[in-house]
N, C-alpha and C positions, 0 to 999 in steps of 0.2 A: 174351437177355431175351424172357420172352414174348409173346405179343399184348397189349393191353390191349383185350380181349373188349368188360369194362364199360364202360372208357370210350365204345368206341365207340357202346353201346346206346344210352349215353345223350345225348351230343353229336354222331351223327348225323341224328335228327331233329330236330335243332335247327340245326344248319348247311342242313340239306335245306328248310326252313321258310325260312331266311334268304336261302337261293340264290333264294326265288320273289319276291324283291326286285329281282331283275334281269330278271326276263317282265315284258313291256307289261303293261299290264291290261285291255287288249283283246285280248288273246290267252287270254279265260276256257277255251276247251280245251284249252291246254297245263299252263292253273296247276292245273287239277285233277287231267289225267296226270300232274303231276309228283306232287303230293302224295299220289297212288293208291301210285304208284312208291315213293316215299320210305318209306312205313306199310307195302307191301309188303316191300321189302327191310328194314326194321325187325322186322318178321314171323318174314323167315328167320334175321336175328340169332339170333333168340331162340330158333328152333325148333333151332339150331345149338347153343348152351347148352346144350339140354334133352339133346339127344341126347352130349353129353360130360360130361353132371354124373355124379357118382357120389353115388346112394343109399346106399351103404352107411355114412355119416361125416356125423358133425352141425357138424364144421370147414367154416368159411367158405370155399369155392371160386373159381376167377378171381381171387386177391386180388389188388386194389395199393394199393399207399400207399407214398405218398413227402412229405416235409416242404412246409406250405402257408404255416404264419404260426407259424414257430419261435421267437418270444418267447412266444405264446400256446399253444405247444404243441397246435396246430391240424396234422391231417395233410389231406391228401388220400387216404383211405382208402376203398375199394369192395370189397365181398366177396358172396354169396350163400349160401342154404342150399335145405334141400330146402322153406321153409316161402317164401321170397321168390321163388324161381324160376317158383313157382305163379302169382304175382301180376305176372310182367313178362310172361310168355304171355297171361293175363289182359288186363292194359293194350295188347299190340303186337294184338291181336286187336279189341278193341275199339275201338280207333281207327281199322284198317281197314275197319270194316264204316260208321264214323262218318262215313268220307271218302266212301262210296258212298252214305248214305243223302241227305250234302247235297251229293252232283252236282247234283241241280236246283233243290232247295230254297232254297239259297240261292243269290240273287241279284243283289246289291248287296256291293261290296266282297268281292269272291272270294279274290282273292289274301292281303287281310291276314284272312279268316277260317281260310285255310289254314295260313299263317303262325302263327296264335294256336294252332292245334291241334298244330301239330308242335312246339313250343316247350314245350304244357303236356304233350306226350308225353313230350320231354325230361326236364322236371322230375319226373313222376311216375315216370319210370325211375328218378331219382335218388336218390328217398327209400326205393324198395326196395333199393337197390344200397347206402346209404350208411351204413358204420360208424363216423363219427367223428358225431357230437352236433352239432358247430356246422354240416358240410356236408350232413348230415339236414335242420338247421334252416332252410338256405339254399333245400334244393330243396320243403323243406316247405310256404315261404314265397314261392316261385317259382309254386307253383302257382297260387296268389289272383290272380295279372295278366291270365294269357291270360282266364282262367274267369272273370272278372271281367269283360272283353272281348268274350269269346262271350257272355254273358249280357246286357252291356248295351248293346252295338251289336246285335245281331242277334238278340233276344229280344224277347218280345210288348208289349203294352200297358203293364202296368203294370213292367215290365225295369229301369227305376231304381231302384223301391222295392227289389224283390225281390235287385238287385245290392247293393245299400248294407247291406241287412239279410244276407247271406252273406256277404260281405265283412266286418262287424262283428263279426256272432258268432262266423269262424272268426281274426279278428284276435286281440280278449279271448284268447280261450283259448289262440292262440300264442305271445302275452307272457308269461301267465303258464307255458310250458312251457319261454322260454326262461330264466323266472328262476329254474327246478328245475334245469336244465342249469346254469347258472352256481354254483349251492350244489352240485350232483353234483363240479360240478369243482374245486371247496376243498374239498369232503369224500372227494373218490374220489382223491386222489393226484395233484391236480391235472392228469388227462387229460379227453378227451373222447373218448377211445377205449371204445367200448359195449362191446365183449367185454372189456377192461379193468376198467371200472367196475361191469360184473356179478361182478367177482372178489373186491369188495371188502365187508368189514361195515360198515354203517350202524347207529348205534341206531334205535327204534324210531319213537322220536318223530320224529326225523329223517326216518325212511318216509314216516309218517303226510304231513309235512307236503309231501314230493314227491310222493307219490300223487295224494294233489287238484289238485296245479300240474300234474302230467299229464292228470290225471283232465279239467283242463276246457278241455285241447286236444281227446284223443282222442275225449271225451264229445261235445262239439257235432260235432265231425267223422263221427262210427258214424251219426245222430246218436241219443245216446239220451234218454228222459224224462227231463225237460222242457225240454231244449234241443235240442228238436227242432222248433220251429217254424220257421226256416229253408228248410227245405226241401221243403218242400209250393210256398211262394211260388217258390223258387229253378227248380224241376221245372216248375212251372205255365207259366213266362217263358220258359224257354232254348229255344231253337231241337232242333229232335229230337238234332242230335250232342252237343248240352250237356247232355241230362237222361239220352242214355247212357251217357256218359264218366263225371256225376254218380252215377250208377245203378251201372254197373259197375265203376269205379275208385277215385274219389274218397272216397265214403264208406266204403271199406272200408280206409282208414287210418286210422283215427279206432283201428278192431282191429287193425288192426297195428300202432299205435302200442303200444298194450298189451302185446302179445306182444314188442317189443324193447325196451321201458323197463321196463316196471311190474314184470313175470312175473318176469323175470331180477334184474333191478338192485336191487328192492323186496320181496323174496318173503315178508318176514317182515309187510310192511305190506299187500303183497295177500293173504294169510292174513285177516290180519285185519277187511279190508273185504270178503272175498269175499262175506258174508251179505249187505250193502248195494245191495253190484253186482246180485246177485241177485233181488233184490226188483226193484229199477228194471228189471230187464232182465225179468220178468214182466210188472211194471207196462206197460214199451212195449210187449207181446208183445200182451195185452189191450186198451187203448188204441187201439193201432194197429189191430187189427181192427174195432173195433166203430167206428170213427171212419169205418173204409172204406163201410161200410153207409149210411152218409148222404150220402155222395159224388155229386155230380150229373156233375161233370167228371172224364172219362177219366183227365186227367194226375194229378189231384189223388187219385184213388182207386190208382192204380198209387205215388203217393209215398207216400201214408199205410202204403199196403202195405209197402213198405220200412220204415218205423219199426218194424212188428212183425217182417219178418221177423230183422229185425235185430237185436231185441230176443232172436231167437233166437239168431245168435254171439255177444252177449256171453252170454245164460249157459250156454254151453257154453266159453267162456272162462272163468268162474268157479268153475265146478263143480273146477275144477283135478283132473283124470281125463285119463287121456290117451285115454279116447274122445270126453268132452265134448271135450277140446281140438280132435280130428282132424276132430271134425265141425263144429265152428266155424268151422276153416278151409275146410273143403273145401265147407262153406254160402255161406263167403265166395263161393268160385270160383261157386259151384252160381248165389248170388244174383245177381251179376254178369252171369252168361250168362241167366238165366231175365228178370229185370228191365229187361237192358237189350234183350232182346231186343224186352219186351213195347214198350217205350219206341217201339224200332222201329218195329214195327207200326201203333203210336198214329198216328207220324210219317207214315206212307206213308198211311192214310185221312184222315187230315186236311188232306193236302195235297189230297187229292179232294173236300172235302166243305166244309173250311175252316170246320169244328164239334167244338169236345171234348164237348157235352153230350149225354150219357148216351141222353138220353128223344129228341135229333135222330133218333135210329138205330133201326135197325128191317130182318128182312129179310135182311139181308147174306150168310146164307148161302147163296142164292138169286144173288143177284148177283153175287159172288165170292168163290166156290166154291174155290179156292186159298188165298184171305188165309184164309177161316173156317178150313181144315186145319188153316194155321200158329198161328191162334191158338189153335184147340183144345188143341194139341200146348203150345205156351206157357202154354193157365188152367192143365192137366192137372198140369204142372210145379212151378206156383205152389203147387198146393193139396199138392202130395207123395205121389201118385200114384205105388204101386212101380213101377218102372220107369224111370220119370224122374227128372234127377238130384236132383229134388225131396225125394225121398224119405229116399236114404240120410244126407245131410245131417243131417236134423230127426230122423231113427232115433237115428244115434249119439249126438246132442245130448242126448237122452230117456233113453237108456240112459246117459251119466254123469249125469245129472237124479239119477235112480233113484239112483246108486249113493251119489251124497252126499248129497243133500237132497229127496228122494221128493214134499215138495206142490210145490215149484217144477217138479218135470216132470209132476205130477198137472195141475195149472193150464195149463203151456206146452200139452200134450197136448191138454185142453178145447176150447183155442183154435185146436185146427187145424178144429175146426166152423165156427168164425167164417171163416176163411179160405178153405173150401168154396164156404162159402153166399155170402159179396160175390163170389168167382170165378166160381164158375158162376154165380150169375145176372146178373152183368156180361155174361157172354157170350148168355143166353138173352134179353136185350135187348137187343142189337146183331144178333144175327145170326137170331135166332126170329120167329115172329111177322107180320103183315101187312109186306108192303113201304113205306118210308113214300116219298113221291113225289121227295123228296129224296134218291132212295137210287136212283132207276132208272138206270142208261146208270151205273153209275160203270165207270170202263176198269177191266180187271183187271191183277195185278200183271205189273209188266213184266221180263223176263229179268233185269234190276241188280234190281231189286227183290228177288227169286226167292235171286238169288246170293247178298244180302245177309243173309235169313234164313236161308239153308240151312244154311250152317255152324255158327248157334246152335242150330236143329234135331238137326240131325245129334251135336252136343255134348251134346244132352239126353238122349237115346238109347245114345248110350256112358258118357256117366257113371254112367247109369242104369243100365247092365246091365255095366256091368265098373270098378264104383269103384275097383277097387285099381289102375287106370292112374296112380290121382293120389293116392290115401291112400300107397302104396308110398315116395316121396319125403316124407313127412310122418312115417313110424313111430319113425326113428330122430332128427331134431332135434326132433321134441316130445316124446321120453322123454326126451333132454339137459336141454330146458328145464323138463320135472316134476323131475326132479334139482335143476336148481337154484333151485326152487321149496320142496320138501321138505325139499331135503338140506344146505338153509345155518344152519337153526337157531341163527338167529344172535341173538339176542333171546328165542330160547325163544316164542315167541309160537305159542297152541293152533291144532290144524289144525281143518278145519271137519270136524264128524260126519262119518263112511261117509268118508272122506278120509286115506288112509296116504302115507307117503313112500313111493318108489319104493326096491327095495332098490341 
């Protein structure tokens, strides 16, 4: 028998988080070597994965599954592809840099914030690992606790509201995902086996009606117009490792949800709605930029920004192309590292200055002459800048625009001025300009500090200059999945213009 690779991804940071129940809690220098150590070695899991996956096969790898709740025809079923493998690198990455940025930051209750984070690393492993419906739904549902936790123990002022109001909107929309799961599995042959139930015909109407009960998990979760108010609040509150984990993992299930329900399981009723997706996904593209322009607070101008950029993977989700696809996901990756990096950054001046607002700052590249590098290197990234992984992302996205629906990428395109102009002049007010006296003596960044952005630096720079490290594992399961997007013609339902099947 062989290893069980996944499981261990996934239930090792969760044992490692549980072990920090047994350190004093005066012993705060151990509980955080451990949990360095734990995201550490969750790290090389992963990096171990990467380097045994085979690109060449859009067949799920690592599988296991073995029987969980056999009256309910519930398995315990884990598998990966070239599109999932992307996003546990992603997640084991991001929580290491999360556990260094709150070595000092936080300070009150160490051990169970360490605990919360390993737990929701856990779970977030789980929902990209998981091919049965209902232990999807479990680790989907798993997440809300810790994040829930980080947010309203060790989040700002207003932390209650902003907890209650994430907590809500992403609850609504998981009920009703899990009442689409429940009609998938009286109509799919009673499984909850996902590569199963992509096998299957549904009529039309019957799309229709699981589409929206997906539509209003995934939708608040991306999050897109207009349920997206959530998370500006939610960003504003969390403590810095909560608005990167939010920034770089979390919201990018909302699009993976899509890409393993909707694309495959629905293809005749994502057909149909793709012109709607598309509209909305301009709408937040627009939206979200111009909203950033009025931003007086750091966080709240970096979360709005997410709205739009995000409004970019979904319509490159939509465009149903397998370069809008490729570059949806690899936006996804690109948005993750650039966003939460920025996150970072927010977090390490503000622990110096203990001010998000905008007009406090002044100066800074004068005084820390280091941090200004990295953020330069971060606006640069945002805005899509060739070179940086910024760019090739929003490229490809533009080019399947074009190729289906030409003013949806005339408009998304527009909109990269919008995006410029709040970037850069975000940065020519923090870092230009007279010194303000609030800004003299700040210490500059400190070697954890250094190590903590280097790695998203250095990711901006190779994505940017060698994409196909990461499109290469994406070419072959995202032509599988236009396949059986195109190729199920199951309902007869029209493609969208400039939109062929795959042969």
């Amino acid at each position: 028998m062989s290893m069980p690779l996944l499981s261990i991804l996934i239930f090792f940071p969760i044992l490692g988080g549980l072990s920090l129940l047994c350190v004093s809690r005066q012993h705060i220098a151990t509980i955080r070597t451990m949990a360095l150590l734990v995201s550490l070695v969750e790290l090389c899991l992963t990096l171990t994965l990467v380097l045994l996956f085979d690109r060449s096969t859009h067949e799920m790898q690592f599988v296991e599954q073995s029987p969980w709740i056999p009256a309910l025809h519930v398995n315990y079923s884990l598998g990966i592809d070239g599109i999932s493998i992307l996003f546990l690198l992603l997640t084991a990455l991001i929580i290491v840099l999360s556990v260094l940025v709150s070595w000092e930051s936080i300070g009150s209750k160490v051990a169970e914030f360490f605990i919360a984070m390993l737990l929701l690393e856990g779970a977030m492993m789980g929902v990209f690992c998981a091919t049965d419906c209902i232990l999807f739904y479990i680790f989907w549902e798993a997440m809300l606790i810790p994040m829930f936790l980080i947010i309203g123990i060790w989040g700002g002022p207003n932390r209650i509201y902003a907890t209650i109001k994430f907590f809500l909107y992403t609850l609504v929309g998981s009920l009703l995902m899990l009442v689409g799961i429940i009609i998938l599995y009286e109509y799919g042959g009673r499984t909850f086996d996902i590569r199963q139930l992509a096998e299957q015909a549904y009529p039309l109407k019957l799309q229709l009606v699981l589409f929206w009960a997906f539509f209003a998990a995934f939708a608040v979760k991306v999050p897109m117009w207009p349920v997206h108010t959530w998370l500006p609040d939610a960003h504003t509150e969390a403590p810095t490792a909560g608005s990167v984990i939010l920034a770089g993992v979390l919201i990018k299930m909302g699009a993976y949800g899509f890409l393993r329900f909707s694309l495959p399981i629905l293809p005749d009723a994502t057909q149909q709605m793709a012109l709607p997706m598309l509209v909305l996904s301009v709408i937040a593209i627009v939206y979200g930029a111009i909203i950033c322009l009025a931003q007086t607070d750091l966080k709240r101008l970096i979360a709005y920004s997410s709205v739009s950029h995000m409004g970019f993977v979904t319509l490159g989700l939509f465009v149903l192309n397998q370069r809008g696809l490729e570059g949806s996901i690899l936006q996804m990756i690109n948005h993750g590292i650039v966003t939460g990096a920025l996150f970072l950054a927010v977090g390490m001046v503000y622990k110096r200055t203990h001010t998000r607002e905008i007009a406090a700052y002044g100066g800074l590249a004068s005084v820390m002459p280091v941090y200004a590098g990295f953020f330069l290197l971060l606006t640069l990234a945002a805005v899509g800048l060739p070179g940086t992984n910024g760019f090739i992302g929003e490229f490809l996205i533009l080019l399947g625009g074009f190729e289906c629906q030409p003013w949806s990428a005339v408009i998304a395109a527009s909109s990269l001025i919008l995006g410029a102009w709040y970037m850069l002049w975000l940065y020519q007010r923090i870092f230009f300009g007279a010194v303000k006296a609030e800004m003299v003596g700040l210490a500059q960044l400190s070697p954890r500090e250094i190590i903590t952005l280097a790695p998203m630096a250095i990711l901006i720079l190779w994505i940017g200059l060698y994409p196909n490290g990461l499109l290469s594992f994406l070419h072959v399961p995202v032509a599988h999945l236009l396949n059986q997007v195109h190729g199920a013609g199951l309902s007869g339902a029209a493609l969208l213009p400039g939109v062929a099947p795959l042969p």
